[in-house]
C-alpha positions as CSV (number, residue, x, y, z in Angstrom):
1,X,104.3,114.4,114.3
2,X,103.4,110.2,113.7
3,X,106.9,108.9,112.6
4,X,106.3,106.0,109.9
5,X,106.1,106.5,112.5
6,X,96.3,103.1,113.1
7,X,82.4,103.9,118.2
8,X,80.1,104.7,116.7
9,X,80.8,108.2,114.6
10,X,78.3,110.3,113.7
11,X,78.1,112.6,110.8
12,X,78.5,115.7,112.8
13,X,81.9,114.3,114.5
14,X,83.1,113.3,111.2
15,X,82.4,117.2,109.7
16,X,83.7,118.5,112.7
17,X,87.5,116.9,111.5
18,X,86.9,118.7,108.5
19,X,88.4,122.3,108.3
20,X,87.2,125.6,109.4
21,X,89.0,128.7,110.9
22,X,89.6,131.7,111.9
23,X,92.5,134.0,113.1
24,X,92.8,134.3,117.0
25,X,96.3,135.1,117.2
26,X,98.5,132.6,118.8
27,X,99.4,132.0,123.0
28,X,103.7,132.4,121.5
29,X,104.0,135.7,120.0
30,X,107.0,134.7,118.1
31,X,105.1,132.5,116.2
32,X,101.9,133.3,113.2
33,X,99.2,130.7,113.6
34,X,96.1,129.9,112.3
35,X,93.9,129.4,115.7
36,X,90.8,126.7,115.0
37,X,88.1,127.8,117.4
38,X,85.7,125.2,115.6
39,X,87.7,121.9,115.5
40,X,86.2,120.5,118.9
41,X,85.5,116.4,118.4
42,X,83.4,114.6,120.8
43,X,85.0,111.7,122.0
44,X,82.8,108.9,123.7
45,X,85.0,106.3,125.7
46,X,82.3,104.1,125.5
47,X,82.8,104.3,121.5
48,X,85.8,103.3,121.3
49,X,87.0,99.8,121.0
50,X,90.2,97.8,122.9
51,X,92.2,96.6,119.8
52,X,94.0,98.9,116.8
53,X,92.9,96.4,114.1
54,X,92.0,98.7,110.9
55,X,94.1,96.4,107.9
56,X,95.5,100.1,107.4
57,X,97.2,100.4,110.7
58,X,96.9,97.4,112.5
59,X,98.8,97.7,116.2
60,X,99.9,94.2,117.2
61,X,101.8,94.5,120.2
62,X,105.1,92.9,119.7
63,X,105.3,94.0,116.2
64,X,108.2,96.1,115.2
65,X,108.9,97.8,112.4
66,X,112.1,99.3,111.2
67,X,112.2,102.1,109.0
68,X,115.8,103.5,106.6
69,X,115.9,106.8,105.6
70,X,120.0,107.8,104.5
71,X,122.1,107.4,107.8
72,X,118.9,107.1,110.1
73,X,117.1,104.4,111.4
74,X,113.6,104.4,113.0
75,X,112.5,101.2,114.8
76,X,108.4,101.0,115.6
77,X,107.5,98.5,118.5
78,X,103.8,98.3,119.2
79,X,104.0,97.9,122.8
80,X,101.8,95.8,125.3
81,X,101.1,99.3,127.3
82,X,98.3,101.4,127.4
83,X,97.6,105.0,128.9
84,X,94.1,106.8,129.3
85,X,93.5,109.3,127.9
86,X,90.2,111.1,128.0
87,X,88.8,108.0,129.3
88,X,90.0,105.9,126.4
89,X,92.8,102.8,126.6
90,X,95.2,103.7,123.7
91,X,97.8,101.6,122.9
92,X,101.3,102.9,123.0
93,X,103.6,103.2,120.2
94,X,107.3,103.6,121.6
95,X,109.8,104.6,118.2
96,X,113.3,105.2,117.9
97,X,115.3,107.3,115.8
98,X,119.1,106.6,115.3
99,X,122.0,108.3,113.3
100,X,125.0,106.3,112.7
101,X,123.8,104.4,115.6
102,X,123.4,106.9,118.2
103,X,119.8,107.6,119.2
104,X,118.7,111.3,118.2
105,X,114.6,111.0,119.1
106,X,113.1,108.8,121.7
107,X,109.4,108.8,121.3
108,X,106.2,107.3,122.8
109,X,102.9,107.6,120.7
110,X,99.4,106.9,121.7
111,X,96.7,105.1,119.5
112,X,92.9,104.2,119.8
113,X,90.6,103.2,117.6
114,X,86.7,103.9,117.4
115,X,83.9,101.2,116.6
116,X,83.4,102.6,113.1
117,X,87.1,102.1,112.5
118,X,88.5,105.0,112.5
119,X,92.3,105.5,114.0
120,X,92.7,108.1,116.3
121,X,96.1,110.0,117.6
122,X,95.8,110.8,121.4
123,X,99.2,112.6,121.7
124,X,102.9,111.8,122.0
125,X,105.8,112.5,124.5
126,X,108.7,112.8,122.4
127,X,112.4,113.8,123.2
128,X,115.5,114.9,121.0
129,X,118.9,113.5,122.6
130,X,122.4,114.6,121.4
131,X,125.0,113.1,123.1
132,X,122.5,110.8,125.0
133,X,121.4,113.7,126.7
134,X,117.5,115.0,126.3
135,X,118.4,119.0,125.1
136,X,114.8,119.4,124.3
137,X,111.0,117.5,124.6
138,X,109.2,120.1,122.0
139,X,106.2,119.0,119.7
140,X,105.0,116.7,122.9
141,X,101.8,116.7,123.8
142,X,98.6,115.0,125.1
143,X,94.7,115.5,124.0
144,X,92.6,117.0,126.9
145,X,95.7,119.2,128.0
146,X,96.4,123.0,127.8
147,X,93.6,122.6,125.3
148,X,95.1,120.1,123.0
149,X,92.9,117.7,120.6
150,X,93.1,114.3,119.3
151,X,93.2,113.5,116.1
152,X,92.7,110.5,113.0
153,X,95.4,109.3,111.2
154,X,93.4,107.2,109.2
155,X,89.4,107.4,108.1
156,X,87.2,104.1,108.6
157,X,86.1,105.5,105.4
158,X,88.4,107.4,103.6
159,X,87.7,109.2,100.2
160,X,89.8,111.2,97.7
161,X,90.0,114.4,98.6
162,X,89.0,114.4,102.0
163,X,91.1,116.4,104.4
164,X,91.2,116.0,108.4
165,X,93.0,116.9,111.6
166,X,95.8,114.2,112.7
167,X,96.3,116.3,116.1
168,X,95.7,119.5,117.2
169,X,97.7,121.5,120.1
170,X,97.5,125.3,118.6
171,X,100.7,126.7,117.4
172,X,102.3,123.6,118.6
173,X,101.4,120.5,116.7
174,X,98.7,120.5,113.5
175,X,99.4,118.2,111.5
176,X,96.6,117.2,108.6
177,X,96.0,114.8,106.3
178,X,94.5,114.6,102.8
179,X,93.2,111.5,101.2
180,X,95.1,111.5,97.4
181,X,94.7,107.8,96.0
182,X,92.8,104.7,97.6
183,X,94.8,102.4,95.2
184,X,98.5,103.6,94.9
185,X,101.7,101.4,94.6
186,X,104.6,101.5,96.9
187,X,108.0,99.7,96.7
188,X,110.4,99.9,99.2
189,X,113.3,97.1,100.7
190,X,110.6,94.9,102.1
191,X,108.8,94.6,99.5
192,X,106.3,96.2,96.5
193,X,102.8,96.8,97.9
194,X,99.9,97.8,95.8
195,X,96.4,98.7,96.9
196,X,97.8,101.3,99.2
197,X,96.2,104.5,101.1
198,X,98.0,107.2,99.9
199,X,98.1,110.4,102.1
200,X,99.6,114.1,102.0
201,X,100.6,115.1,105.3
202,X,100.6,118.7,105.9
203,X,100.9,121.5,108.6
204,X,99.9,124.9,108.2
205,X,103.0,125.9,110.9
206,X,105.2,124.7,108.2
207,X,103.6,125.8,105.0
208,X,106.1,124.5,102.1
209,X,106.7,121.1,104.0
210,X,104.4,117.9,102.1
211,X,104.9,114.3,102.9
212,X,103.1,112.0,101.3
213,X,102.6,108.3,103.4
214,X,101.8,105.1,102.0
215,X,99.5,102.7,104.0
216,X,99.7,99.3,102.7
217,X,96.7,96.5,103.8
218,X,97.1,94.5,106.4
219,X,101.1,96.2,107.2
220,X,100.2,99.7,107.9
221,X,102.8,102.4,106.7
222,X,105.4,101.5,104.2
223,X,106.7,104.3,102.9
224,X,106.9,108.5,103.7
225,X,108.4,110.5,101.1
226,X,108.6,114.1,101.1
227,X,106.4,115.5,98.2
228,X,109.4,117.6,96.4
229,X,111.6,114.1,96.1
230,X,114.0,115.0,98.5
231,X,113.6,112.3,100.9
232,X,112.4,108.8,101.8
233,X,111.5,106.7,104.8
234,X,111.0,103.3,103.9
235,X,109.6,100.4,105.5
236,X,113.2,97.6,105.3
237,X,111.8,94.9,107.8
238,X,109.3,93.7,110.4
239,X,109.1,91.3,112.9
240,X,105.8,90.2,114.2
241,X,104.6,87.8,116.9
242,X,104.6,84.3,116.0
243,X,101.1,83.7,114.2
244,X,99.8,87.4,114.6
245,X,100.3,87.5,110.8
């Protein structure tokens, strides 16, 4: 899953994020999963452009932003690295999750972003530490292998209501979005923002879990909050590279 942790499109590639599918049964037969068959977008490397520069997700690299949720802390560095994927340069996204100071996820992400401005999620590699040791590396993956799919986080265009893939490994990693407001209101410790994308994040492995995100212009996410109240990530500070902002 994207921590608060950003081409040219045709109308057929945009449809094809929308949702349709069938039961297949699922490759770990401990596990019930929905199996989409249909979900297959065409990605063109020549369609995709070198920077991460939609206001809604902007990846600056040198940018870091630190997120405060209770006793965790999540700090976001855009980093100068890039990995191909599929034939497309994504920018990497290297976050950090610590509880009382001792690191408990270590995670790299991977971002493009097409010519119609559209954010696309490539994959992640992503390891949970106790005791400084990596125990486990679950929930990583990487679009193009053992049939895994990449993903948008967020629409060049995005309208109420829509719904889309952010990644797809079956039975492994599906998380979805839905557009709910193109003009919410966030505050959190850095600051009120207003005009945001507001999203409900989703997965149909995990049924009764809802997070809705808040993408603020020209910051990116500020705020993930789980939809029953129980929780809240929140965007405290960032540091950005002298006159990238």
């Amino acid at each position: 899953m994207t921590r608060p942790r950003s081409r040219q499109i045709t109308q057929a590639v945009l449809l094809g994020l929308f949702l349709a599918t069938f039961a297949t049964g699922c490759p770990d037969d401990e596990k019930e999963c929905t199996v989409d068959s249909t979900y297959n977008p065409v990605i063109e490397p020549g369609a995709f452009v070198a920077a991460v520069d939609n206001p809604l997700y902007p990846l600056i690299p040198g940018t870091v932003f630190t997120y405060g949720a209770d006793a965790e802390t999540v700090v976001v560095t855009v980093t100068a690295d890039t990995k191909e994927i599929l034939g497309v340069t994504c920018t990497v996204v290297h976050d950090v999750a610590s509880e009382d100071g001792e690191v408990i996820e270590n995670t790299y992400d991977w971002f493009a972003q097409d010519t119609a401005g559209s954010v696309w999620y490539f994959g992640e590699y992503t390891e949970e530490l106790v005791d400084g040791e990596v125990v486990d590396t679950a929930g990583s993956w990487e679009a193009g292998v053992d049939g895994a799919k990449p993903g948008i986080i967020i629409p060049a265009q995005p309208v109420v209501g829509m719904e889309y893939r952010q990644e797809y490994y079956a039975c492994e990693a599906e998380d979805m979005g839905e557009i709910l407001a193109l003009d919410a209101s966030a505050t959190v410790p850095f600051g009120t923002f207003t005009g945001c994308l507001k999203t409900r994040d989703f997965t149909p492995l995990e049924p009764d879990v809802n997070e809705n995100k808040y993408y603020a212009p020209g910051v990116g996410l500020v705020l993930a909050a789980n939809a029953n109240g129980s929780g809240r990530e929140e965007l405290v500070s960032i540091f950005a590279p002298l006159g990238k902002r």
